[in-house]
DSSP file (Angstrom, degrees, kcal/mol; ACC not computed):
  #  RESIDUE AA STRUCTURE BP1 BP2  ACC     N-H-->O    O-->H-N    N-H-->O    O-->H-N    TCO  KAPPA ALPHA  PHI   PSI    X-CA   Y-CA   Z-CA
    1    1 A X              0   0    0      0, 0.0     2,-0.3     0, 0.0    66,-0.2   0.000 360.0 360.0 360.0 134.8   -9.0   -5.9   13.4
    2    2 A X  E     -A   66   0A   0     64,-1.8    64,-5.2    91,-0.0     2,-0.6  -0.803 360.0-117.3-113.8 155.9   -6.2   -7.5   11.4
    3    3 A X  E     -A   65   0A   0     -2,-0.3    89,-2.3    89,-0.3    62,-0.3  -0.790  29.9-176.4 -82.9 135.1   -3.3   -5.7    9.9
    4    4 A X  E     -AB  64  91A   0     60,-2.0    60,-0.6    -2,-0.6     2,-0.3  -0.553  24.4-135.2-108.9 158.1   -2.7   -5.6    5.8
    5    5 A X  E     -AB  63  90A   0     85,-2.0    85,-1.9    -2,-0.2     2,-0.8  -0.955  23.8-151.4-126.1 115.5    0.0   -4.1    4.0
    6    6 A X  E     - B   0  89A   0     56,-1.5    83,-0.2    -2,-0.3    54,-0.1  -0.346  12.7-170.7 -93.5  75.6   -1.6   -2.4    1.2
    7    7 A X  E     - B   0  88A   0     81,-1.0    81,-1.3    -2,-0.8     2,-0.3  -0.042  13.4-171.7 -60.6 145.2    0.6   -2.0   -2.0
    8    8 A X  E     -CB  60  87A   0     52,-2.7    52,-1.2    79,-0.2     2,-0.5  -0.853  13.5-157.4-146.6 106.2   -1.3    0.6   -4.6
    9    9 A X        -     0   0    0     77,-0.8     2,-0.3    -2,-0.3    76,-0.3  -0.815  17.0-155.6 -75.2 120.5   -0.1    1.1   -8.3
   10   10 A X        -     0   0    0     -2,-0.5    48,-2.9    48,-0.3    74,-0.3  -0.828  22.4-109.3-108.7 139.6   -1.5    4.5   -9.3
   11   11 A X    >   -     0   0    0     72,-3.2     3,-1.7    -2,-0.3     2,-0.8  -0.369  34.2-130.8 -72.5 127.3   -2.1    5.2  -13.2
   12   12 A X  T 3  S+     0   0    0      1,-0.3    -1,-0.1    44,-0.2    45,-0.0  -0.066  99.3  73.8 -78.0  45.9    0.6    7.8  -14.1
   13   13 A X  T 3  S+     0   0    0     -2,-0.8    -1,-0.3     2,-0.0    -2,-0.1  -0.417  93.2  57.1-112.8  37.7   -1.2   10.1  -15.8
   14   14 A X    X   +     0   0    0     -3,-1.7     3,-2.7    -4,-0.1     7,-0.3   0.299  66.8 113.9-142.8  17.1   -2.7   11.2  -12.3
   15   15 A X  G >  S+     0   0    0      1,-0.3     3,-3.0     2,-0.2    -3,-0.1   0.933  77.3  49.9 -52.1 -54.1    0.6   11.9  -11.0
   16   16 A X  G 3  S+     0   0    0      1,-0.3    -1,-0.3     2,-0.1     3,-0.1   0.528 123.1  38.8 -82.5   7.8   -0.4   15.8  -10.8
   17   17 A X  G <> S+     0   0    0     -3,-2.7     4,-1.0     1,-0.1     2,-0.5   0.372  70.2 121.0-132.6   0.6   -3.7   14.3   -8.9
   18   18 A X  H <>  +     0   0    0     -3,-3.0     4,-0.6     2,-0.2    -1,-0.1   0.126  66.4  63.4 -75.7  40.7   -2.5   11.6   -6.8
   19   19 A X  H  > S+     0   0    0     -2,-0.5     4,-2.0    -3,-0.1     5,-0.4   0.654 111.2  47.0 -67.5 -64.0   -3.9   13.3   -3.1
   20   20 A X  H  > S+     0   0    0      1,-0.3     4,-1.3     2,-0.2    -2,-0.2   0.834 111.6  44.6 -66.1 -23.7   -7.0   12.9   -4.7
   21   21 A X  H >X S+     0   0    0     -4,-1.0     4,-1.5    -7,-0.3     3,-0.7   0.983 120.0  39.4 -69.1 -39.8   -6.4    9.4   -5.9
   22   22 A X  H 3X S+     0   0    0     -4,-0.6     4,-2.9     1,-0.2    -2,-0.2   0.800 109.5  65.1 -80.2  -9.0   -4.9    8.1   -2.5
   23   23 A X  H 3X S+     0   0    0     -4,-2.0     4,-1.4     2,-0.2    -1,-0.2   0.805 108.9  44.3 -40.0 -48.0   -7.9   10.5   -0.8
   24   24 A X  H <X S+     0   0    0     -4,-1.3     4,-0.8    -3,-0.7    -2,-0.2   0.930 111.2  46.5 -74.9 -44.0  -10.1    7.8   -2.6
   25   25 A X  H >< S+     0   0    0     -4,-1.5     3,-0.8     2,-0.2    -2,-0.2   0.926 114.8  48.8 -81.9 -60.9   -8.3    4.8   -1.7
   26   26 A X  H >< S+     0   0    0     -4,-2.9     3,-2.3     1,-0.2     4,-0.3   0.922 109.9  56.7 -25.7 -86.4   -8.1    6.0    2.2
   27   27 A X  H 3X S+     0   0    0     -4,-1.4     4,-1.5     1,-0.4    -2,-0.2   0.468 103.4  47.2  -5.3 -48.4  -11.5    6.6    1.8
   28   28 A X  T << S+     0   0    0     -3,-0.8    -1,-0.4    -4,-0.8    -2,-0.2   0.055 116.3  50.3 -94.6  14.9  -12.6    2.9    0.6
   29   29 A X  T <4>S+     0   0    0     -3,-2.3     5,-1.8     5,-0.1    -2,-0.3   0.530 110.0  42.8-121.7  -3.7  -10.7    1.8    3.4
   30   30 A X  T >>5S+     0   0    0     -4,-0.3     3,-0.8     3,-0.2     4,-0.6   0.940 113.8  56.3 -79.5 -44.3  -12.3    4.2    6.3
   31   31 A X  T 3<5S+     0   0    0     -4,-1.5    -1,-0.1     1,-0.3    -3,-0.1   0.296 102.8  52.7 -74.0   4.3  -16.0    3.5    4.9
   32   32 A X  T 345S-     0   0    0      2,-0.3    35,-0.3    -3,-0.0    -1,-0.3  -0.093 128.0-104.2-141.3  40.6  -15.5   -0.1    5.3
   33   33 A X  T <45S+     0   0    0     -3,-0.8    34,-1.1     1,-0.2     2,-0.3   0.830  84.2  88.1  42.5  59.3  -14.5    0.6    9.1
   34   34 A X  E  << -D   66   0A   0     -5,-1.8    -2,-0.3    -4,-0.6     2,-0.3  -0.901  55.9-145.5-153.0-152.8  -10.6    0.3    9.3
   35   35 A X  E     -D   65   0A   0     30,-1.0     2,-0.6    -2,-0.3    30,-0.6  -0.778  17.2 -84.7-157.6 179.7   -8.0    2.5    8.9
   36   36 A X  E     +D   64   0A   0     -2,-0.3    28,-0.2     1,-0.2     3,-0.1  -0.854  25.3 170.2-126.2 151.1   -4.7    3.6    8.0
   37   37 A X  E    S+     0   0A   0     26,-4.4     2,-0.3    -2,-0.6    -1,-0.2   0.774  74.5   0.3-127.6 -28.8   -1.9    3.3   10.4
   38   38 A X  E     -D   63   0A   0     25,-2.3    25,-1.3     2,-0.0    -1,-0.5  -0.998  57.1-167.6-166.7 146.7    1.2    4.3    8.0
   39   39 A X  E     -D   62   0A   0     -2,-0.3    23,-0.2    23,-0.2     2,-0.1  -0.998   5.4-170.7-140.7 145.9    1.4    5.4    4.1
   40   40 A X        -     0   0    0     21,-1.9    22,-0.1    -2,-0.4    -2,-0.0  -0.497  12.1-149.5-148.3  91.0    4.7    5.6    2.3
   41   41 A X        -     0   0    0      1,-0.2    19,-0.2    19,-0.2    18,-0.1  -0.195  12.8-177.7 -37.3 112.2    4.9    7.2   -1.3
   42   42 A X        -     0   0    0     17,-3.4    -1,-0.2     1,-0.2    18,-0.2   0.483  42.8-129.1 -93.6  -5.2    8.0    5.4   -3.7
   43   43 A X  E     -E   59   0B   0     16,-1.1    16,-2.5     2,-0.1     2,-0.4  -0.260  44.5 -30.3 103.4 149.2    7.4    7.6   -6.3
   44   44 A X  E    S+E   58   0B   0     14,-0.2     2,-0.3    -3,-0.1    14,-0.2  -0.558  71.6 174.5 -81.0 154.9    6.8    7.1   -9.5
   45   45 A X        -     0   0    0     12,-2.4    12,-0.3    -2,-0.4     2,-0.1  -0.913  27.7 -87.9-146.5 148.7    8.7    3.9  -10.7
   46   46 A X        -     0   0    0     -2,-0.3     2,-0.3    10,-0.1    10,-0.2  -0.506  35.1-118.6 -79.4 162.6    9.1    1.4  -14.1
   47   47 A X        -     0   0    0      8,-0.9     3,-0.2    -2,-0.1     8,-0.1  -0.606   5.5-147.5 -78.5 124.5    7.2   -1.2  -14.9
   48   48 A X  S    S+     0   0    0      1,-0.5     2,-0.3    -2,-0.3    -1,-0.1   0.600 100.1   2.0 -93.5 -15.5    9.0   -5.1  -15.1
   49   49 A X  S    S-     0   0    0      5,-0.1    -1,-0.5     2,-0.0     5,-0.0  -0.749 101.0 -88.8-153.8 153.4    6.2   -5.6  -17.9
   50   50 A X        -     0   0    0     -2,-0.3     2,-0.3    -3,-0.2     5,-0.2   0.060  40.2-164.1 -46.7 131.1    3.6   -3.1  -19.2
   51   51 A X  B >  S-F   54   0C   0      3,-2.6     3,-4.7     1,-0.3     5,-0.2  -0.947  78.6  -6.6-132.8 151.3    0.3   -3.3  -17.0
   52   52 A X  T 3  S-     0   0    0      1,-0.3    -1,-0.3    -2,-0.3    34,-0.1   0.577 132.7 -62.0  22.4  75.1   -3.1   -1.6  -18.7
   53   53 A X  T 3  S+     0   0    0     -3,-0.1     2,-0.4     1,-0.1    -1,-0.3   0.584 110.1 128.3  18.8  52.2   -0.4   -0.5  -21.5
   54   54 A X  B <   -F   51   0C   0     -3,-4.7    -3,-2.6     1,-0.1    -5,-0.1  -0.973  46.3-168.8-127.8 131.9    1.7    1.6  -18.9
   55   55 A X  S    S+     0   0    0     -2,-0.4    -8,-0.9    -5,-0.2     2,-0.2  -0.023  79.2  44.9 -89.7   4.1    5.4    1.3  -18.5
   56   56 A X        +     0   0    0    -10,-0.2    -5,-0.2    -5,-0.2   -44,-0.2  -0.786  56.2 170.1-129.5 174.5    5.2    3.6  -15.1
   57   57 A X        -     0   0    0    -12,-0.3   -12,-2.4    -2,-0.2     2,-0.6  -0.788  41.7-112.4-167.9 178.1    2.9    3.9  -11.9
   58   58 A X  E     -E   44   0B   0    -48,-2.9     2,-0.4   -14,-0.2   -48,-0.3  -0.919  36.9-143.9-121.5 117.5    3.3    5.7   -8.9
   59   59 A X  E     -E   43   0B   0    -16,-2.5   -17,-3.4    -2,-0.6   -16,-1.1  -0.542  20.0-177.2 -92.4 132.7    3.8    3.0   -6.3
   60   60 A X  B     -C    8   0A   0    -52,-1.2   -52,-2.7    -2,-0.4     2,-0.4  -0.939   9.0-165.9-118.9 146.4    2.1    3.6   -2.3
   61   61 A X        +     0   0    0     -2,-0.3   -21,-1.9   -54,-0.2     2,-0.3  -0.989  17.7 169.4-135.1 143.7    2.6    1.3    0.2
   62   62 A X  E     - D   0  39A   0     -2,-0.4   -56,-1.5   -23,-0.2     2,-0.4  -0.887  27.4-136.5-142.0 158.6    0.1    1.7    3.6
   63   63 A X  E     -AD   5  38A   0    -25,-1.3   -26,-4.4    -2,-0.3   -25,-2.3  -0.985  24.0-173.1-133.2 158.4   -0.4   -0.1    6.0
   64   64 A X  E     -AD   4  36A   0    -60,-0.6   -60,-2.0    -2,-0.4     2,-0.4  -0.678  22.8-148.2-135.3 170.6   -4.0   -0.7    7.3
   65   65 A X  E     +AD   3  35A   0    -30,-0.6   -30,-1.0   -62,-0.3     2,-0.7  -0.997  39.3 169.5-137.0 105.3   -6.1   -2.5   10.5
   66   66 A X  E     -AD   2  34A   0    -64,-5.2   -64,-1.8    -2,-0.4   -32,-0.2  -0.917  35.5-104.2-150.9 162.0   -9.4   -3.8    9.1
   67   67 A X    >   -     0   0    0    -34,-1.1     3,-2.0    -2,-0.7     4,-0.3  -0.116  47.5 -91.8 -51.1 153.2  -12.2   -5.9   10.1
   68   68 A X  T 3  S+     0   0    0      1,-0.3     4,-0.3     2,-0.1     3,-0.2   0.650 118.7  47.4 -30.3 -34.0  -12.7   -9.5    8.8
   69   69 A X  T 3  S+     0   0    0      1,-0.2     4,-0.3     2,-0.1    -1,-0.3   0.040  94.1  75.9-132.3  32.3  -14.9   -8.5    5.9
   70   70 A X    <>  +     0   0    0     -3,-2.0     4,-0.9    -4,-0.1    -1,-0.2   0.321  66.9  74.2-104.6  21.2  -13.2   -5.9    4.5
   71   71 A X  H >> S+     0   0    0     -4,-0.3     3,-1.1    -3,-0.2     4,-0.5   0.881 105.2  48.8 -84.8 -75.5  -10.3   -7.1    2.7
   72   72 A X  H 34 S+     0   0    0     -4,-0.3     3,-0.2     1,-0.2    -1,-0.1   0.726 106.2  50.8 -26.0 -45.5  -13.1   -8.2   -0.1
   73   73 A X  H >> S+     0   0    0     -4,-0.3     4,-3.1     2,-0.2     3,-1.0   0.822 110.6  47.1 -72.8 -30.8  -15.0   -5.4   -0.5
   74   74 A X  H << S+     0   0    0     -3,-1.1    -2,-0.2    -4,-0.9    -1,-0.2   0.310 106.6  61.3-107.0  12.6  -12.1   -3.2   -1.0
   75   75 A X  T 3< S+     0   0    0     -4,-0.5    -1,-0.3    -3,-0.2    -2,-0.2   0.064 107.0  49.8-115.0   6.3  -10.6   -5.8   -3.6
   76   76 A X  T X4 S+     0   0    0     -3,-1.0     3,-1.3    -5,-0.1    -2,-0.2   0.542 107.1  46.3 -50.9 -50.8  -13.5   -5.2   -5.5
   77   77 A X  T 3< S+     0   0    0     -4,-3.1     3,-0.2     1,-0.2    -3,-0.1   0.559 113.7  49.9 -96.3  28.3  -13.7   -1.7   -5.6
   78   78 A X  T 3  S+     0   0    0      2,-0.1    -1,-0.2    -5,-0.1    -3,-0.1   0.300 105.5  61.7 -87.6 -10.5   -9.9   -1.4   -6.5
   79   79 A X  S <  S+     0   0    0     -3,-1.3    -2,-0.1     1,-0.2    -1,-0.1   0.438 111.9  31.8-107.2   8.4  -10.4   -3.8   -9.1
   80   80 A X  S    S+     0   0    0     -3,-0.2    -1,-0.2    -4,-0.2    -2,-0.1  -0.049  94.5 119.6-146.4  -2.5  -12.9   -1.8  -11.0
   81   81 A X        -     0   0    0      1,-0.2    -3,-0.1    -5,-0.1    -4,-0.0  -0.431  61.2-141.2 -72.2 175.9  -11.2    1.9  -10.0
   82   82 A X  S    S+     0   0    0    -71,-0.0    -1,-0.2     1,-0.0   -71,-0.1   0.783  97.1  60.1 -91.6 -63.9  -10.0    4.0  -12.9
   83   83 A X  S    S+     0   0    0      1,-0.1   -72,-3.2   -73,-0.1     2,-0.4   0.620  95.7  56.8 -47.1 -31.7   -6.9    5.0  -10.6
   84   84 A X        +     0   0    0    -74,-0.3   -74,-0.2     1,-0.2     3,-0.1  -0.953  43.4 171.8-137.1 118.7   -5.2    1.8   -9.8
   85   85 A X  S    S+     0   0    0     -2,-0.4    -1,-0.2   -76,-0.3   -75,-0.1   0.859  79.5  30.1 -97.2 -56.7   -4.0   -0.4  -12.4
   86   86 A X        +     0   0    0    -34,-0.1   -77,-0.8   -76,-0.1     2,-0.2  -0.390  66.8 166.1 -83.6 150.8   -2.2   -2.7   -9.9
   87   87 A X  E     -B    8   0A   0    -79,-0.2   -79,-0.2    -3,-0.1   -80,-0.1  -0.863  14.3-167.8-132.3 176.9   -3.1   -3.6   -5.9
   88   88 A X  E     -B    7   0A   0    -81,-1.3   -81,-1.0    -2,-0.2     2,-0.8  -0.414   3.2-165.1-163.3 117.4   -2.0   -6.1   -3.7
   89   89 A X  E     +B    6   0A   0    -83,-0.2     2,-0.3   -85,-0.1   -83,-0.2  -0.659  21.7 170.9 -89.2 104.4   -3.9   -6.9    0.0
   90   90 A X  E     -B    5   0A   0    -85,-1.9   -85,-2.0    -2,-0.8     2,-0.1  -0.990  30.9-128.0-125.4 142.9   -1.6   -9.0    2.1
   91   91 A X  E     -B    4   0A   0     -2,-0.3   -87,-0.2   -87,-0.2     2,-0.2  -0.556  22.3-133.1 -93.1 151.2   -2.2   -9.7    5.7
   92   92 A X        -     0   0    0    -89,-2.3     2,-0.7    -2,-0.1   -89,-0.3  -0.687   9.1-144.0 -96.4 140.8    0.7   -9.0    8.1
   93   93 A X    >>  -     0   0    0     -2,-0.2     3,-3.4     1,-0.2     4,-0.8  -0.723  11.7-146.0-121.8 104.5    1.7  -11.6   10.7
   94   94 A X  H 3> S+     0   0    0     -2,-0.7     4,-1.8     1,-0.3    -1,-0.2   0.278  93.8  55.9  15.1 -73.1    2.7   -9.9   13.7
   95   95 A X  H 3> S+     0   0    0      2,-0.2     4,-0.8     1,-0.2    -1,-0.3   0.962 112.7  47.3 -42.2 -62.6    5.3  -12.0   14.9
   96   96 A X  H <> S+     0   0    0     -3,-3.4     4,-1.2     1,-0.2     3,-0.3   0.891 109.5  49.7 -46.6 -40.7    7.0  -11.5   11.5
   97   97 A X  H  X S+     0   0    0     -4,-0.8     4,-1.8     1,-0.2     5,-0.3   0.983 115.7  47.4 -55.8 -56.7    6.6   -7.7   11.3
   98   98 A X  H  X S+     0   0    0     -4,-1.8     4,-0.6    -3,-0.2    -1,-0.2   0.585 109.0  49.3 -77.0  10.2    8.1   -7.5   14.9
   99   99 A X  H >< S+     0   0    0     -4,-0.8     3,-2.9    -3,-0.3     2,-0.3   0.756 120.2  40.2 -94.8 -86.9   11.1   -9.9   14.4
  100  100 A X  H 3< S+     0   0    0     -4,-1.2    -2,-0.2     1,-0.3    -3,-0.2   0.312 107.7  54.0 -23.5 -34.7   12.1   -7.7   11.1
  101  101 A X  H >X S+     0   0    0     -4,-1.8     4,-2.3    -2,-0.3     3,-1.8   0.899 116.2  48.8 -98.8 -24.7   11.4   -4.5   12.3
  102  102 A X  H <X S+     0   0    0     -3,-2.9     4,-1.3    -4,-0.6    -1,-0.2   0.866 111.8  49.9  -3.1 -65.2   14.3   -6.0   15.6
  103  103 A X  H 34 S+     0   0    0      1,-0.3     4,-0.4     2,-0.2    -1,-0.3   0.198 107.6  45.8-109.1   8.7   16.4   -7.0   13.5
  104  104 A X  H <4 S+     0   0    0     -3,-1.8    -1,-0.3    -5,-0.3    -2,-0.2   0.464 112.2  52.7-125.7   7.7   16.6   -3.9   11.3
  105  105 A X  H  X>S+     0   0    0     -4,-2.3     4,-3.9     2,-0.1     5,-0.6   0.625 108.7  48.7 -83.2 -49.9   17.0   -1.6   14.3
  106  106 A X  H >X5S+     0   0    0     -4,-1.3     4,-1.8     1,-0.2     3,-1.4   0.926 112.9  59.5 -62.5 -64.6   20.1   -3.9   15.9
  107  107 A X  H 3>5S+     0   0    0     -4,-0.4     4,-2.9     1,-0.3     5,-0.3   0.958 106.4  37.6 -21.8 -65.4   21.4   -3.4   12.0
  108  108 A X  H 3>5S+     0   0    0      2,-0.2     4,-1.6     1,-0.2    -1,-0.3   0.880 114.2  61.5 -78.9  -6.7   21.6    0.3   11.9
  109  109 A X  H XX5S+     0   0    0     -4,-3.9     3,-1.0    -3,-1.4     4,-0.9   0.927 107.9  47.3 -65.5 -56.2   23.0    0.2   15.8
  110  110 A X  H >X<S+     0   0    0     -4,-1.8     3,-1.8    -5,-0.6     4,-1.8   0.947 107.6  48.5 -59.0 -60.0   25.6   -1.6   14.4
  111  111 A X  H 3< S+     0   0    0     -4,-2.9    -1,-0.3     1,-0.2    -2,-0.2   0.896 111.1  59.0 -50.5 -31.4   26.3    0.8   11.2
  112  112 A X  H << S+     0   0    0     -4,-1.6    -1,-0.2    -3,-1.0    -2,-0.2   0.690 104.8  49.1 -66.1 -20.9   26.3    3.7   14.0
  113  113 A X  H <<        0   0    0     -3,-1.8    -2,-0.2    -4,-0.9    -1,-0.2   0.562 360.0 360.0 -80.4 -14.6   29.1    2.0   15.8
  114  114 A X     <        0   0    0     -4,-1.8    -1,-0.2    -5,-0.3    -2,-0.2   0.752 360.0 360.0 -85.4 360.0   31.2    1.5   13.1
């Protein structure tokens, strides 16, 4: 199992429904055997240009562990949902994840001494 970070633009007109959209989007990633290790809502947010003529979304970022052959399947059927005008599936590389997440703990020690 490799890790992703899965960024997920939800159409703002489903704001009063997004559990059920990210219910769907968990869903296409359990059924294609991986999982979801961390989800984090930003909220709905503007647009830097107009995507399927919307000037919001409601922006998720998860992170996932899936098998080799799911990264494809689940970039198809995001690329044909109704819910998600934007995605983007990028694999995580360890090393990187753990130097950042280091180096942004020894950051806030330091703002706690000061």
């Amino acid at each position: 199992m490799q890790e992703y970070e899965l960024t997920v633009l939800i159409h703002p007109d489903r704001e009063s429904e997004l559990e059920k959209a990210l219910d769907a989007v968990r869903s296409l990633v359990t059924t294609n055997g991986g999982k979801v290790t961390k989800e984090d809502n930003w909220g709905k947010k503007k647009l830097a240009y107009r995507v399927s003529k919307q000037d919001f979304a409601l922006y998720v970022l998860m992170d996932v562990e899936l098998p080799a052959d799911a990264p494809l399947k689940i970039s198809s059927a995001l690329n044909i949902s109704d819910d998600v005008i934007r995605y983007l599936l990028v694999k995580v590389d360890a090393k990187e994840r753990a130097r950042l997440e280091a180096a942004k703990k020894n950051q806030s020690e330091e703002d706690s001494e000061d």
